[in-house]
N, C-alpha and C positions, 0 to 999 in steps of 0.2 A: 568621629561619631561613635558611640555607645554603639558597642558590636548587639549587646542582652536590649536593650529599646529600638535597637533597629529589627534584628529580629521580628519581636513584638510587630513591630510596625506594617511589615511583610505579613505576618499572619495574618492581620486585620485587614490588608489590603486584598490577598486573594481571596477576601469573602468564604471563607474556609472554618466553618465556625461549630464547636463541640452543641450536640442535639441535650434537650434535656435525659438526666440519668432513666426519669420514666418512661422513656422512648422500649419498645420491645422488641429487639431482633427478632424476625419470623426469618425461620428457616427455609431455606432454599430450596425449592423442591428437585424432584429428582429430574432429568434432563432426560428427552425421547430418547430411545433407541433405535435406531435405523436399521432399517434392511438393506443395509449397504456394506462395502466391504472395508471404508474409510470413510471418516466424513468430519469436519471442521464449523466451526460457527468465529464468525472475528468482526470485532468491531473497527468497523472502518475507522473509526477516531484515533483512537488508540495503538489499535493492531494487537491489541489484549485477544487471544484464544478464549472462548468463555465454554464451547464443548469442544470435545474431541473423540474420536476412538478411531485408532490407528491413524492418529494425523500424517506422520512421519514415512508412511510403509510406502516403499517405493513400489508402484503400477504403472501399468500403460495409461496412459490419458486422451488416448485417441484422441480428436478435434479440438479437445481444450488445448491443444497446442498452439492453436491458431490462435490464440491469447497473444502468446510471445510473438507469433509472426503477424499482429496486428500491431502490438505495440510498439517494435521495434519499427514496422513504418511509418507510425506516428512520429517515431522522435528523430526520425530522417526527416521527414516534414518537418518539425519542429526545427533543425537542423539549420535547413535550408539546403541539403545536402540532394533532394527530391522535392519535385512537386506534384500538387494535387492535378495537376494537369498534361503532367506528362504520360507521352504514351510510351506504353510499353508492347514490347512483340510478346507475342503466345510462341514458343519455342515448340518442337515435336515431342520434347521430353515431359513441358506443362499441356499437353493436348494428351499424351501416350496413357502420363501417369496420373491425369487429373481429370482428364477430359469425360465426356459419357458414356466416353469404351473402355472406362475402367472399372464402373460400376460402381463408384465411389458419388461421395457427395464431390457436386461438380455446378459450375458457373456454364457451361455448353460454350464456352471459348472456343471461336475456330480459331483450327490451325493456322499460323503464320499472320492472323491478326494484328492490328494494333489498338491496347484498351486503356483509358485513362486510368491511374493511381488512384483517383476516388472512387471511378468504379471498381476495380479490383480490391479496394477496400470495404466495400460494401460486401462485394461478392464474397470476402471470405469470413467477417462477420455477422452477416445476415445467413447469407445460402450455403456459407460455410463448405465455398467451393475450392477442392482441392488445386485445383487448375491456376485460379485467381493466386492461390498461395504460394505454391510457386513460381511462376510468373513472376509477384511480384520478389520472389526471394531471389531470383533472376538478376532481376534488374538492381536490387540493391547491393548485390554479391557478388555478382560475375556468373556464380554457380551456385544450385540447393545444399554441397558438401559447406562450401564458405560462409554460408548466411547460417548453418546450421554452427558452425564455429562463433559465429556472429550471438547466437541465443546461446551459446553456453556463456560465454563469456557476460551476458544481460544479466544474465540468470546470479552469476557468482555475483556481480553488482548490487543485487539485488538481495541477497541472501537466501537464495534459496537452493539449501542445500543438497535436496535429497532428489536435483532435477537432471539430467542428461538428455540431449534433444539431437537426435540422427538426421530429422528433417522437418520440412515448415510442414507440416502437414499435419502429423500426428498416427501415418501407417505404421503400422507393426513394424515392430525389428526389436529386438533380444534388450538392445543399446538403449534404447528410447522408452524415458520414465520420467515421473515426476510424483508428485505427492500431493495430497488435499490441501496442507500444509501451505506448501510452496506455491500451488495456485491459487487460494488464499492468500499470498503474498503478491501475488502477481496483479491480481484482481486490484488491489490495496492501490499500487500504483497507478494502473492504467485510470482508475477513477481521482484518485488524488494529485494528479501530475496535469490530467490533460481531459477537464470537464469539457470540452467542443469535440471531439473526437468521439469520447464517451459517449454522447447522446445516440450515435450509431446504435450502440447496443438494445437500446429499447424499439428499435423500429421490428415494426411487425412484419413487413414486407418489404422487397425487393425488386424493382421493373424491370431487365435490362434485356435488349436483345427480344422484346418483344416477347417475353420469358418472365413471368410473376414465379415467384417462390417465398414460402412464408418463413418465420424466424421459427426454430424449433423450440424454442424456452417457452411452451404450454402459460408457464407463471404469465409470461407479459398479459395473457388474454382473462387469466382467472384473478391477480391479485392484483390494480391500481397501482401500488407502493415499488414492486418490481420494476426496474429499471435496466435490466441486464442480468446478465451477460452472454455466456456462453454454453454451449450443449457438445456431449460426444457418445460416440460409437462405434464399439467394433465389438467381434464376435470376443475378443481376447478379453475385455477392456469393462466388455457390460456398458449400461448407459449412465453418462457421468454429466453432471453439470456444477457450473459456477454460477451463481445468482446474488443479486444483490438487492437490496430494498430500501427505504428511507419514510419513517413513520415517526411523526414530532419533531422534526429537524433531525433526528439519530438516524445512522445509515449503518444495515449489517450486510456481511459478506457471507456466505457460503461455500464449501465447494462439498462438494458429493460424488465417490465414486465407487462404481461398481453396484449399480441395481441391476432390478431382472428385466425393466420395460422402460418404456417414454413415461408412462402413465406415473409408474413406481418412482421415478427420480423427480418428476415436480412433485411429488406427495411428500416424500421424503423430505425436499428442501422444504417444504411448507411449513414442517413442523420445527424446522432449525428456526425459520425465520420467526415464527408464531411464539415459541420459547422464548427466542432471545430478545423480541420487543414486551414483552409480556413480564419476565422477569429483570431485566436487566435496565441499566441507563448510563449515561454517556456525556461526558461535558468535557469540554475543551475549556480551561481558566486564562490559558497565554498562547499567542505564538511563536513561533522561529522567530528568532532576531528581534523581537519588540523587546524594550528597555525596561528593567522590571527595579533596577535601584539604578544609584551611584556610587562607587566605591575610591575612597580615598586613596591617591597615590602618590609615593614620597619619588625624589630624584627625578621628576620628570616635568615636560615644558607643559603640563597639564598635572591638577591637584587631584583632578578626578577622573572615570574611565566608567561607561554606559557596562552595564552587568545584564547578559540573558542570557537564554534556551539555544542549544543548535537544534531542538526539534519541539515540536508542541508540545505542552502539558496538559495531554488531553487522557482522562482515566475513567473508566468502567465498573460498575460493582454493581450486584446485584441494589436492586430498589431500595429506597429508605434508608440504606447508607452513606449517603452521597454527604447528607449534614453533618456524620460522626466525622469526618476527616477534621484532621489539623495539621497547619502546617509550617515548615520552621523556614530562615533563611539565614545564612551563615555566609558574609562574607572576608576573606584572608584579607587579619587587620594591618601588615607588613607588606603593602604591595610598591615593587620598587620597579621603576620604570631603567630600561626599555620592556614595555608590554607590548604582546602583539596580537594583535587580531584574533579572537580563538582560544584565548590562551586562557587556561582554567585558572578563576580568580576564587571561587567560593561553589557554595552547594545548595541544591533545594530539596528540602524532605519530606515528606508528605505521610502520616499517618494514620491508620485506622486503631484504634486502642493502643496497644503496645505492636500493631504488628508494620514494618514501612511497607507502605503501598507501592511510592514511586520517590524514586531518585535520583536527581540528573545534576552535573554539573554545571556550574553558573560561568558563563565570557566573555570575556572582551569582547563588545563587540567594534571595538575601534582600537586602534592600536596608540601610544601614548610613547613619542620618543623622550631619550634619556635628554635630562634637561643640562643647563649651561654648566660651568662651573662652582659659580656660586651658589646656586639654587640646591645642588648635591652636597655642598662643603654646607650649609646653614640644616638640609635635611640630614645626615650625618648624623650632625650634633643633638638635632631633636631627636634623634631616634638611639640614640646613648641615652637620653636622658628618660623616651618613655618606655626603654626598656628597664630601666633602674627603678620606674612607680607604680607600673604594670607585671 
């Protein structure tokens, strides 16, 4: 195949089509300022940052902690390594250091208890009870030191880099930080990985133990589109939240840390969200693994090999520029088997004017073994020959 008409071909297909030249860039206005001491704006699609200030500066994140120690018992669930129905004991150490005599946010677990894993996951998502977190860090760890080993090592998974985590909790200690950044990373997952779990987030309240407690995120009750997530606090820490929304099919993340009130951090995130559906848009053109050509293969028991994404092609850009993109595809016209799964065959590039927007390599996404004898000795020869006219 014609590498320059294939191309072509590609550009037409991802609907990717230049706007007319009378089109008028409106400038982007300026993005709120917050009374916070960090704070992040990201599009769940993507994972594009669109605001920032101090995204990266490592702080306490008080109970936004209980992010990681939600979602890592999720993906034990997920696992099959725990169940939603198992019970777990309340230890003296999750009574001591979590319980009502700590003063802390708390699930009123008695001591020596036994509480199911969905409750203790409500508990520490909803009532954002210390108790319930560890507990459950307990039971997946052995010990809050291990499970706390357990969220660093999530965390590098994950990418997030500017995170360190002493305990499921989110208490004070020198050690124990994370970033707006990094919880905006977190966020990303927990909602893209595992929408049944996630639903948790949006509940307003909590029964258990004859015990109602409301969700702290102010948003769920003032904005419809708010979906989650999470809230925190401490005197170190200021009040911080993560929040999430989904308005026209778009879904944006938040994290906020360091206001001065309750009141002050849904205001704040309000205005992240308000910006960023207001200004901004959001489309996914491909996903993971879906077949987007086919690419020719010499030497092998197969002439041709499926070509995608290892991750979506999903991109962000302020409004009205969505139509100026164009986009190219370029696949390697010498591919000689054995190919393997993965394996980088060609490229996708994506333009705004002269500037690339996005670019990712194109893969196998099936592997293509080296073929017979013959089949290599007759490609061989064609391939002497279209190197001699090409």
């Amino acid at each position: 195949m014609n590498i320059t008409s294939f191309a072509q071909r590609v550009f037409f297909s991802l609907c990717l089509f230049s706007a007319s030249s009378a089109w008028a860039e409106q400038a982007l206005p300026t993005a709120p300022q917050l009374a916070a001491k960090s704070y992040v704006l990201v599009d769940a699609a993507s994972g594009d940052v669109l605001v920032e200030s101090n995204g990266d500066q490592r702080l306490p994140p008080a109970s936004l902690t209980k992010l990681m120690t939600a979602y890592i018992a999720t993906l034990e669930i997920r696992k099959g390594k725990i169940g939603e129905e198992d019970l777990v004991p309340v230890s003296e150490h999750a009574w001591r250091a979590g319980g009502a005599a700590s003063g802390g946010s708390t699930m009123f677990l008695p001591l020596n208890s036994q509480v199911k894993v969905d409750d203790l996951l409500h508990g520490v998502i909803i009532q954002s009870g210390n108790d319930a977190s560890i507990a459950l860090a307990e039971y997946i760890a052995g010990s809050e030191d291990a499970f706390a080993d357990m969220m660093n090592e999530t965390a590098a998974k994950l990418g997030m880099v500017n995170s360190h985590f002493m305990n499921a909790t989110g208490l004070p200690d020198p050690e124990h930080y994370s970033s707006a950044h990094d919880m905006a990373i977190l966020a990303r997952a927990i909602i893209n990985e595992d929408q049944e779990h996630y639903a948790i987030y949006k509940q307003k309240e909590f029964h258990w133990n004859n015990i109602k407690q409301s969700n702290r995120n102010l948003l769920l009750w003032r904005d419809k589109t708010v979906d989650g997530l999470k809230t925190g606090h401490t005197a170190e820490a200021g009040y911080c939240m993560v929040a999430s929304a989904v308005r026209d099919g778009a879904r944006m993340i938040t994290a906020v840390f360091g206001t001065t009130s309750e009141s002050s951090r849904a205001a704040e995130t309000q205005k992240l969200l308000t910006y960023g559906f207001r200004f901004f848009e959001s489309r996914t053109f491909y996903k993971q693994g879906e077949e987007l050509a086919q690419a020719q293969v010499w030497k092998g028991t197969s002439r041709q090999v499926k070509a995608g994404l290892t991750k979506d092609l999903s991109l962000t850009l302020p409004k009205g520029q969505m139509d100026k993109l164009q986009a190219s595809m370029v696949l390697n016209s010498q591919l000689t088997a054995p190919i393997a799964q993965g394996d980088v065959i060609g490229k996708v590039e994506v333009k705004l004017g002269d500037k690339v927007v996005h670019s990712a390599d194109l893969v196998a996404l099936q592997a293509v073994e080296e073929g017979g004898f013959f089949r290599r000795l007759w490609d061989s020869i064609s391939l002497f020959f279209y190197g001699l006219f090409n």
